[in-house]
N, CA, C and O of each residue as an XYZ file, in Angstrom:
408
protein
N      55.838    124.511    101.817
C      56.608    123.676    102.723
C      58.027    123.439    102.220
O      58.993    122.968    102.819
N      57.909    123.890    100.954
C      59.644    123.716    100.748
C      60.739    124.368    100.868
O      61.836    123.832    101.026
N      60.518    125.685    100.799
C      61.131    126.191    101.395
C      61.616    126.597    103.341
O      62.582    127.118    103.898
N      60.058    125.881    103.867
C      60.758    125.282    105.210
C      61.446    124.821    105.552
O      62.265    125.222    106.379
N      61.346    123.221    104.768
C      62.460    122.131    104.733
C      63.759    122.871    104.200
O      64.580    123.137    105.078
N      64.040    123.199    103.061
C      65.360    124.027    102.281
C      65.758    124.791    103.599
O      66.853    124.541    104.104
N      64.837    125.797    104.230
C      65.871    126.584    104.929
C      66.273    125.895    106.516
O      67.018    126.464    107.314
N      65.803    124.952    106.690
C      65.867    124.123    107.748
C      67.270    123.126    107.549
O      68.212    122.876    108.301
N      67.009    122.800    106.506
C      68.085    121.544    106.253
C      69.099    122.801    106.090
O      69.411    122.806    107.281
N      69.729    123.688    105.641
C      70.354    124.445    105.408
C      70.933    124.686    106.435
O      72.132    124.412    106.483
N      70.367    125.196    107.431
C      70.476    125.304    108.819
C      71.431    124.345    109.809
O      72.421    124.631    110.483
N      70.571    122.839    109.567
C      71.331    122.159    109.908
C      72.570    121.661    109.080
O      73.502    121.221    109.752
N      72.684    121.667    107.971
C      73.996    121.422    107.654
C      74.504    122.399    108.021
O      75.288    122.036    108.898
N      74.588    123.928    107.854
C      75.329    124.620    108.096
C      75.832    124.571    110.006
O      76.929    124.983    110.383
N      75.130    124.186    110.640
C      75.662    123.681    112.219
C      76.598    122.255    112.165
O      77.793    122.467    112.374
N      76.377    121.404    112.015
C      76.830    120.342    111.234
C      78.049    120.837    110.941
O      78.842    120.995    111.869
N      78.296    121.059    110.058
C      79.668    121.628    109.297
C      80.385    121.984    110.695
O      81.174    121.222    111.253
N      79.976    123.335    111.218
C      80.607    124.472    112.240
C      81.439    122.954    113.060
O      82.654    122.782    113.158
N      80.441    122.110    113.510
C      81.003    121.487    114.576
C      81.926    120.214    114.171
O      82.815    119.699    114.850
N      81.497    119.866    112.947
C      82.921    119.221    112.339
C      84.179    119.762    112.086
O      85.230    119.124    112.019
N      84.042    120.879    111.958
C      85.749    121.261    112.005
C      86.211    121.951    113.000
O      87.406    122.244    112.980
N      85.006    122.568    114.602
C      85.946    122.555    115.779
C      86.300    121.079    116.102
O      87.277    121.078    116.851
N      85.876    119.823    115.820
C      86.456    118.533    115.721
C      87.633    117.950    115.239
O      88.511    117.159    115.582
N      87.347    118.556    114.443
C      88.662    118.621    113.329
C      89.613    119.653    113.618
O      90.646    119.011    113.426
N      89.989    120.793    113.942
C      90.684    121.641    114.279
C      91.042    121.058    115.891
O      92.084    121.486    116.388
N      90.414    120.340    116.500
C      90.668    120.057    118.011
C      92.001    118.695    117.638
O      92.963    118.328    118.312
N      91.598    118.337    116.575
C      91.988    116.865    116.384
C      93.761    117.086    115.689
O      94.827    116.498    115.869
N      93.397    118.031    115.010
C      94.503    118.924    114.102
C      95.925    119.662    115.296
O      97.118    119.872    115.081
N      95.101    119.863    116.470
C      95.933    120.175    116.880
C      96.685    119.711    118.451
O      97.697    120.041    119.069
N      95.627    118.833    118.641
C      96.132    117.466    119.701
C      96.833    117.010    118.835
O      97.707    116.544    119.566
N      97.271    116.676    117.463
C      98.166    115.614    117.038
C      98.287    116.263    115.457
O      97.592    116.065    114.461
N      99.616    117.223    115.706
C      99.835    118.030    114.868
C     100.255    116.960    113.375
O     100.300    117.307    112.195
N     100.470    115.837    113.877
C     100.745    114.769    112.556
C      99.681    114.325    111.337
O      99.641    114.051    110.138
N      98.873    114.455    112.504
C      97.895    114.124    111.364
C      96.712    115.579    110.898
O      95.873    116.236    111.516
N      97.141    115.568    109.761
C      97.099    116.719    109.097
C      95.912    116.684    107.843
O      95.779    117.677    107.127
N      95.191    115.644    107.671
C      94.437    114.886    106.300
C      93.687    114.163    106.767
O      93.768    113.664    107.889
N      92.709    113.975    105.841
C      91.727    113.391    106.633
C      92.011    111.990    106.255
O      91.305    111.205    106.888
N      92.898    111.380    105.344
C      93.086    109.994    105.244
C      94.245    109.726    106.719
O      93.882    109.000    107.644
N      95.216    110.218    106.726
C      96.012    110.145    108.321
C      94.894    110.118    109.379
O      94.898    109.171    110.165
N      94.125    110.874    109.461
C      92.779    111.052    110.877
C      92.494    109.655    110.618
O      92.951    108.909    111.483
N      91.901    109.119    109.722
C      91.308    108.258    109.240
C      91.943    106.392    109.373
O      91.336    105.336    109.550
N      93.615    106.771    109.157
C      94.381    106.009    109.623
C      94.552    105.661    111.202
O      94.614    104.623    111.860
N      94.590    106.815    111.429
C      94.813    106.719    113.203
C      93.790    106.061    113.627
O      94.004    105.012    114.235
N      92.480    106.492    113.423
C      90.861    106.202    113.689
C      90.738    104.623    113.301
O      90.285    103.836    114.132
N      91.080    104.265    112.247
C      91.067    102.841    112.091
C      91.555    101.867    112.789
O      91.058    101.026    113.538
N      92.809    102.152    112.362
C      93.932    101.946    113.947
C      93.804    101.527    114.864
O      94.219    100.433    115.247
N      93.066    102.470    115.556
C      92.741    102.235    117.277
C      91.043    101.556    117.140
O      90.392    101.454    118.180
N      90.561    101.218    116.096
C      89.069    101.088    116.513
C      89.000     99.688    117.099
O      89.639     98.722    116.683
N      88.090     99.697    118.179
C      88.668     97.966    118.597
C      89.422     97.736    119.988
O      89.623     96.752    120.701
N      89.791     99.269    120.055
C      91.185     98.793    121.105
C      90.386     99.582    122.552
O      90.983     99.548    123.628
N      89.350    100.100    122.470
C      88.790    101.099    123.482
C      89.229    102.111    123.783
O      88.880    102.609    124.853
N      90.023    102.678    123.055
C      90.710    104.002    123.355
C      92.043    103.752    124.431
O      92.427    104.852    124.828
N      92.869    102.604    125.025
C      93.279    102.433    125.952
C      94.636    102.398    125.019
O      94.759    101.921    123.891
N      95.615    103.055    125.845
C      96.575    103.479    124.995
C      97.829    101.646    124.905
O      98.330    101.179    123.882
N      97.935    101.148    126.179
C      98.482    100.274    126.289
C      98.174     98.865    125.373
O      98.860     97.886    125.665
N      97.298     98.741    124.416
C      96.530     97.278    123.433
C      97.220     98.104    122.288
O      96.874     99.261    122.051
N      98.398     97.340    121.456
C      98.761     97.852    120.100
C      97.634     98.270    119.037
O      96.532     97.747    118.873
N      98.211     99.358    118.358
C      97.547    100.281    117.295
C      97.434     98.631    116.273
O      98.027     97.563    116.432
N      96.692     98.947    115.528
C      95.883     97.739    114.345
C      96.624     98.104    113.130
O      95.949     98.453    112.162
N      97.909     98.081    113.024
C      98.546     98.239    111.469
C      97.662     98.597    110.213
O      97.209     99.581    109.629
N      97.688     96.823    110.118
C      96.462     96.614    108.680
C      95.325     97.250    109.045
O      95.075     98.114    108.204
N      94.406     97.216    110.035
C      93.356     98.278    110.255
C      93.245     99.390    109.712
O      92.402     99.756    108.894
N      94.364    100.124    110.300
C      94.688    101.616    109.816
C      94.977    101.953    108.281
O      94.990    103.069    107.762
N      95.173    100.881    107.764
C      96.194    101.430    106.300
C      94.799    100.866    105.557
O      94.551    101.500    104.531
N      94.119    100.112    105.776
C      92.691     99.948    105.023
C      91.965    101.626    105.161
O      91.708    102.608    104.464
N      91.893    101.263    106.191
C      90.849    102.946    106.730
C      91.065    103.813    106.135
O      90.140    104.526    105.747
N      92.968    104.223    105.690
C      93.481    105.455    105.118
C      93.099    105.290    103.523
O      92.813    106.192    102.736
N      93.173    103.977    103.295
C      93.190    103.932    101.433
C      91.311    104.006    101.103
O      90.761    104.714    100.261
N      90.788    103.235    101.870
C      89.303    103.741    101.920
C      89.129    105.520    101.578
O      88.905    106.053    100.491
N      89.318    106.136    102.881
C      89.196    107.024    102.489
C      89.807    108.346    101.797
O      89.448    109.517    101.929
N      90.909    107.758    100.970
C      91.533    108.113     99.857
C      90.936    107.829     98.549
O      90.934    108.520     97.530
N      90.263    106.295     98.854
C      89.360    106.616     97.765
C      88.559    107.243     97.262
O      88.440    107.548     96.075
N      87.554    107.640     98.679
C      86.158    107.864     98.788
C      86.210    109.663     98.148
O      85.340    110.295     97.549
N      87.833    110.141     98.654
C      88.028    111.553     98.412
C      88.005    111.628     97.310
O      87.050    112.171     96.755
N      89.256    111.006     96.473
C      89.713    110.902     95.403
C      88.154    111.208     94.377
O      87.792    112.304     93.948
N      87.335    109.647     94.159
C      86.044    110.063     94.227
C      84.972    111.210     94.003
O      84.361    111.669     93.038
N      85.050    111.479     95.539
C      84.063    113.075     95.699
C      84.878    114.035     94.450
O      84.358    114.254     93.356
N      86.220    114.537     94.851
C      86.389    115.383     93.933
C      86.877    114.819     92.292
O      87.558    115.533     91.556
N      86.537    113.837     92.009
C      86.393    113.729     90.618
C      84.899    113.954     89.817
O      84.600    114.539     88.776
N      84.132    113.208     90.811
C      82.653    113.000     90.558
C      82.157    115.042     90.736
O      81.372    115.784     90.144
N      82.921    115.167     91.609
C      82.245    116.996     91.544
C      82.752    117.393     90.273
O      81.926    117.919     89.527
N      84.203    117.234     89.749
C      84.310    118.498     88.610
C      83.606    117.385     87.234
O      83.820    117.726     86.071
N      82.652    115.872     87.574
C      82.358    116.194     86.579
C      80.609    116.839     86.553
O      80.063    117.562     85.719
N      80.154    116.317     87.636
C      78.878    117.556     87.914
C      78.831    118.678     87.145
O      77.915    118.896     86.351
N      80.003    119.601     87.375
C      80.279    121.034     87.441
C      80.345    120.939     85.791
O      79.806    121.822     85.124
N      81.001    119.874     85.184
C      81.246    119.855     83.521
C      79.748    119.984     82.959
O      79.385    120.737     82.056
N      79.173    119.330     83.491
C      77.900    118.773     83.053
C      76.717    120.190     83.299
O      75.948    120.739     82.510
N      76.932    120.359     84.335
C      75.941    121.647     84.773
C      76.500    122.726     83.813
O      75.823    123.238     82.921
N      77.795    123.028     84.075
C      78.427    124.155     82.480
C      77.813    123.862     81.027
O      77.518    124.882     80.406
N      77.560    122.589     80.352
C      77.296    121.973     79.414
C      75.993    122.876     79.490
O      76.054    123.982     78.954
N      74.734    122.458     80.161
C      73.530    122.428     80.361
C      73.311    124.116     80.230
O      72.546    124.643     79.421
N      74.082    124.770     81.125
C      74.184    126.304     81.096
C      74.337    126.518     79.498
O      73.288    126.516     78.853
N      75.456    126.688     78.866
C      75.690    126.828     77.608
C      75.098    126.650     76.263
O      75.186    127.192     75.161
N      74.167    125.219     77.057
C      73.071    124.683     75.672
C      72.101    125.954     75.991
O      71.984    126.871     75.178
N      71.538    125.940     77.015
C      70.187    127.420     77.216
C      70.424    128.344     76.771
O      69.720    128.901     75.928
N      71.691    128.845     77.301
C      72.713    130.420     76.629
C      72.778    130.245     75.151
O      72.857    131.374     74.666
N      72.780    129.374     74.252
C      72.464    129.481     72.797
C      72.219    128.456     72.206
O      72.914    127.735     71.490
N      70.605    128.380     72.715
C      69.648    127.553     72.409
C      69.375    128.274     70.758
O      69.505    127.488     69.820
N      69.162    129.121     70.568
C      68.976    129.860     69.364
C      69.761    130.120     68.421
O      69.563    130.935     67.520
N      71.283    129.017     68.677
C      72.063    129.162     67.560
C      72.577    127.581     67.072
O      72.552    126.646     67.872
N      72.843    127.490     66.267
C      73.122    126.353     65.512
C      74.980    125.829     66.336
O      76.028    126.179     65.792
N      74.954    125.207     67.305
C      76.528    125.301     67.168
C      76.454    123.920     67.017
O      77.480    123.262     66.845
């Protein structure tokens, strides 16, 4: 069964993904400004609240929370990955010469 689940979940992330970035590429290019996902993220904050109605002012402070949020959250992901990647290299290297004194 696990490899059901594995190639299933696989599956769906890999659809998942596809349709987040025709989202993102749709979004990228209705509003060539925002270019990052902390700007998306700004805008998105921004307006949350307002119903999508263009005439109720954009949420300043809203938006600039939303953007530093997820500046963090990035910032974050790719620190926490290269140190994964340190750690998994480590682990590789101890096996690769397990049989030598280093």
């Amino acid at each position: 069964t696990g490899w059901t689940i594995g190639v299933l979940f696989t599956l769906y992330s890999a659809v998942l993904t596809y349709f987040t970035g025709v989202i993102l590429g749709e979004i990228c290019t209705l509003h060539p400004r925002l270019h990052s996902y902390p700007l998306i993220a700004e805008e998105a904050f921004a307006r949350l609240g307002t119903g999508g109605d263009p005439t109720v002012p954009r949420r300043e402070l809203q938006g600039l929370i939303g953007k530093r949020f997820v500046q963090a959250i990035q910032f974050a992901c790719f620190f926490l990955t290269g140190i994964a990647e340190l750690i998994f290299f480590q682990q590789y290297l101890a096996q690769l010469f397990s049989k030598y004194d280093v």
